[in-house]
C-alpha positions as CSV (number, residue, x, y, z in Angstrom):
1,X,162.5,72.6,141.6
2,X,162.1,75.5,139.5
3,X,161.6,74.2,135.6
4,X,163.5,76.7,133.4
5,X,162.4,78.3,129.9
6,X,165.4,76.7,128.2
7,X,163.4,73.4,128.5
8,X,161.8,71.6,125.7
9,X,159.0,69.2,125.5
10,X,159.5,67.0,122.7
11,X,155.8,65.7,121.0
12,X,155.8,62.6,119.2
13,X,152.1,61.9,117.9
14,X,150.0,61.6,114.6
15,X,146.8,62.7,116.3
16,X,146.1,66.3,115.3
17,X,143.6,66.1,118.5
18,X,146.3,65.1,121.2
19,X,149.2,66.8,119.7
20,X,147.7,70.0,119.9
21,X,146.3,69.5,123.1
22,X,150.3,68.3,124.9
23,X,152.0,71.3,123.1
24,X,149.3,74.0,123.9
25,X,149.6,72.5,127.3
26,X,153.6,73.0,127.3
27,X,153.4,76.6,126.1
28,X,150.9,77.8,128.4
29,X,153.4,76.6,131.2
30,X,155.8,78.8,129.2
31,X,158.1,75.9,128.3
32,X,158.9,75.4,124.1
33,X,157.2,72.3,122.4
34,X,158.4,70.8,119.3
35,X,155.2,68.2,117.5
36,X,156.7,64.9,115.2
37,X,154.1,63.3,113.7
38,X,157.0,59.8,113.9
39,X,159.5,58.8,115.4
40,X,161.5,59.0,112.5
41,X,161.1,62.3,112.2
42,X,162.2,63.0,115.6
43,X,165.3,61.2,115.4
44,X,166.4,63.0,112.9
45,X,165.9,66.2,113.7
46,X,166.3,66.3,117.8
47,X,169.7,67.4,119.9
48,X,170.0,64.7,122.2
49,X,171.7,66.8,124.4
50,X,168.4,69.0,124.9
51,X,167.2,70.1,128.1
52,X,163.5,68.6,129.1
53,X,161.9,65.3,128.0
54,X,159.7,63.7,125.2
55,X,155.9,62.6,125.4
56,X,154.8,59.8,122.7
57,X,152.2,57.9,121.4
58,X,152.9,54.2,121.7
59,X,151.6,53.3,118.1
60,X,153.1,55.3,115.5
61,X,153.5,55.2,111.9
62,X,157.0,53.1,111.3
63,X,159.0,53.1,114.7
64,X,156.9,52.4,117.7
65,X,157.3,55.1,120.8
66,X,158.5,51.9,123.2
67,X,161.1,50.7,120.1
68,X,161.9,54.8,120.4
69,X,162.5,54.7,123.9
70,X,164.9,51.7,123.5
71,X,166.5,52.7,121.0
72,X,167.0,55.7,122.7
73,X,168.0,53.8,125.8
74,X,170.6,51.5,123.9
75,X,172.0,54.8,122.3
76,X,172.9,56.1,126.1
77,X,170.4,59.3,125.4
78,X,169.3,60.4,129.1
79,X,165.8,62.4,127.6
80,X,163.4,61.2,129.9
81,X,160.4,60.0,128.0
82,X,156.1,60.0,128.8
83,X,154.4,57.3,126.9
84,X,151.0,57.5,125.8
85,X,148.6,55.2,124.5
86,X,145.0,55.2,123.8
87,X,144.7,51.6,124.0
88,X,146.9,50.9,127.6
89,X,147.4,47.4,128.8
90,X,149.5,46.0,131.4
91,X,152.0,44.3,129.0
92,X,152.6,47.5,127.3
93,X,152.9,49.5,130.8
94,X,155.2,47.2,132.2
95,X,157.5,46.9,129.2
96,X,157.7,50.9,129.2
97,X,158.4,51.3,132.4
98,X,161.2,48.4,132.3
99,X,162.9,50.3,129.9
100,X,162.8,53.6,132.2
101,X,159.8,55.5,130.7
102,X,159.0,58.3,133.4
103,X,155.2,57.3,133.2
104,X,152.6,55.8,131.4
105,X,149.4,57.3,130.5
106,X,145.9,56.7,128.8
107,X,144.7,58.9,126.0
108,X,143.0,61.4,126.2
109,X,145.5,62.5,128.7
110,X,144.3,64.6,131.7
111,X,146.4,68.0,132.0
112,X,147.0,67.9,135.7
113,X,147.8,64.6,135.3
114,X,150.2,65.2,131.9
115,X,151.8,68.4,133.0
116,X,153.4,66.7,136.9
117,X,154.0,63.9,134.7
118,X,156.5,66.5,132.5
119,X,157.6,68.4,135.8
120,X,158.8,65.0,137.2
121,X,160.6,64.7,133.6
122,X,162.1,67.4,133.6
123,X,163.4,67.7,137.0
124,X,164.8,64.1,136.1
125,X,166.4,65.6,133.7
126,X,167.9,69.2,135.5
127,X,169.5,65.9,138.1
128,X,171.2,63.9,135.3
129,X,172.4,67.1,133.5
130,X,174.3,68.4,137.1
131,X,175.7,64.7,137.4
132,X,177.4,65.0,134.2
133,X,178.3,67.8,134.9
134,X,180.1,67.3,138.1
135,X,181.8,64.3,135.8
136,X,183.0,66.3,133.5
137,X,184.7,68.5,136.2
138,X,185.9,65.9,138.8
139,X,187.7,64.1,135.2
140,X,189.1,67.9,134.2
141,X,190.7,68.2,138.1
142,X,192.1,64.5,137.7
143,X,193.4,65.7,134.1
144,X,195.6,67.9,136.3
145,X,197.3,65.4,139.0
146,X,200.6,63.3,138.1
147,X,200.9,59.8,138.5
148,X,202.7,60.3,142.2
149,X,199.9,62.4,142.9
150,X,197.5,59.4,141.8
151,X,199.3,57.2,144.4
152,X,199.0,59.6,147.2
153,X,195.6,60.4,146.6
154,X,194.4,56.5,146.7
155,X,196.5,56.0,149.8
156,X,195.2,59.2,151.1
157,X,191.5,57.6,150.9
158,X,193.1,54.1,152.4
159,X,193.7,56.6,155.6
160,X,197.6,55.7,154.8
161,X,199.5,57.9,157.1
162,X,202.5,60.4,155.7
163,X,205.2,57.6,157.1
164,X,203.6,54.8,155.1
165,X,203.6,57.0,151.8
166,X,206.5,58.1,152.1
167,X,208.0,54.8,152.3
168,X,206.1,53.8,149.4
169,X,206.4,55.9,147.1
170,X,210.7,56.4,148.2
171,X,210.6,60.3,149.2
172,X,210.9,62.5,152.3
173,X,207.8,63.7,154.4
174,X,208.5,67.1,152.9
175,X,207.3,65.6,149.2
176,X,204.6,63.8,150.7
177,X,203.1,67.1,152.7
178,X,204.0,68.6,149.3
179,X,201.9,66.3,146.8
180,X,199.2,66.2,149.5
181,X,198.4,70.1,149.2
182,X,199.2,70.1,145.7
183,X,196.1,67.4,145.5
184,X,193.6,69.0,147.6
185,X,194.6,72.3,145.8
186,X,193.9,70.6,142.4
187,X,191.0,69.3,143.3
188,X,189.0,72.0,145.1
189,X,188.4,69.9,148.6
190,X,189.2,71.8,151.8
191,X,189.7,68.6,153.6
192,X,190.2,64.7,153.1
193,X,186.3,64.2,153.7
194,X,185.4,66.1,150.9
195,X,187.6,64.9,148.5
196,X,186.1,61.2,149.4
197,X,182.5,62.8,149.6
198,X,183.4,64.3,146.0
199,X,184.5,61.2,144.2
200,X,181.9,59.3,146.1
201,X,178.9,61.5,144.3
202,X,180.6,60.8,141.1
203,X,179.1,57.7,140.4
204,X,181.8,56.8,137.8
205,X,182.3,53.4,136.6
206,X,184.9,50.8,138.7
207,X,187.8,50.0,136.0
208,X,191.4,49.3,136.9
209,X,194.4,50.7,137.4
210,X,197.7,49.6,137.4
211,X,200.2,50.7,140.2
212,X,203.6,49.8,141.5
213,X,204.3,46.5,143.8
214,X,205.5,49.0,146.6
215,X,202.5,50.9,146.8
216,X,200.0,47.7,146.5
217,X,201.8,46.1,149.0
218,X,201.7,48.8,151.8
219,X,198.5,50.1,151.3
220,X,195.0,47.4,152.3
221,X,192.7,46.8,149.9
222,X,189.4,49.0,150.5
223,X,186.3,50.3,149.1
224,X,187.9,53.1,148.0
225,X,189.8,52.0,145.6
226,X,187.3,50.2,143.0
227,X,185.8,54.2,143.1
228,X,189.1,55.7,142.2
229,X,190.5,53.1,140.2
230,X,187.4,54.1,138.2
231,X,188.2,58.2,138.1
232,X,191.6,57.1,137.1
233,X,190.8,55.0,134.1
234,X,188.2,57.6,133.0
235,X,190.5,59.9,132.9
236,X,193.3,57.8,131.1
237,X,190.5,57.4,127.7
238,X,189.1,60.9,128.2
């Protein structure tokens, strides 16, 4: 994957030594590096909504880099993070890597070593950024469906036929064929497979969603509808 310019290694470290060494490294791969000598510092300065990642020292003056990372973590903030320690152990590695460091390494670092290490980062990264993303778009589309069209859609992914519809939601085949285009229309999908293939990659979270008696009781509980149930209630508190 192709790392662009517009990503930025973030350098958290009080060693003049190591600092120096991680950002010259960054820049001579062309990428920007920003040093913090704490993680104070950093926190107060950084856009969390940054492109690339952050490389730290474990022991820093104040806030550690692991009580970083998890505050980082408990804050929802997707930078992927390198840890660094001159002093590794196992405890520390394995609490880092619990709470989703990218790697762990010894200090000094070795650059091949470092640099795939901020590659894998910020590819990480590129992936999370395109998922939000696609979010933000599939909740935009649902922004633009009415409640019938709701309905339809769920029984649509319950393989409901037109009849069925119809009959639950009280309205000729004609509103039903109707609503249907109206849907895929809406929501950019050329056919009922890649509407489900789209709201599958989503990866929203499962929440409920109220809907009429009729259309609970004609339509079969499936999979399908803890997903959409999910894309529904995003959408109601977006």
């Amino acid at each position: 994957m192709h790392l662009s310019v517009r990503a930025t290694v973030f350098v958290v470290d009080p060693d003049p030594v190591n600092s120096q060494f991680v950002v010259e490294l960054v820049r001579s791969r062309g990428l920007t590096a920003l040093h913090y000598e704490h993680a104070d510092a950093f926190w107060q300065d950084v856009d969390f909504h940054a492109y690339g990642c952050l490389v730290s020292e474990v022991v820093l003056p104040g806030m550690s880099g692991i009580q970083l990372q998890e505050k980082m973590r408990s804050s929802n903030i997707v930078l992927p993070i390198i840890l660094m320690s001159s002093e590794p152990n196992v405890s520390l590695a394995v609490r880092a890597m619990k709470s989703g460091a990218i790697d762990f390494l010894g200090k000094p670092c070795v650059a091949l070593e470092l640099w795939e290490s901020i590659q894998a980062a910020i590819e990480i990264n590129q992936l999370v950024r395109q998922q939000q993303q696609l979010r933000g778009d599939l909740r935009s589309r649902l922004e633009l469906l009415t409640d019938d069209e709701y309905q339809v859609m769920r029984m649509m992914l319950d393989g409901e036929m037109n009849k069925t519809i119809a009959r639950c939601q009280d309205v000729s085949l004609r509103t039903v064929d109707l609503r249907r285009s109206s849907i895929m229309r809406k929501m950019h999908a050329r056919t009922l497979v890649e509407l489900a293939q789209m709201l599958a990659v989503s990866d929203l979270e499962p929440l409920s969603r109220q809907l009429p008696p009729s259309a609970v009781t004609q339509s079969p509980t499936s999979p399908n509808h803890c997903l959409f149930d999910g894309l529904l209630a995003t959408k109601r508190t977006h």
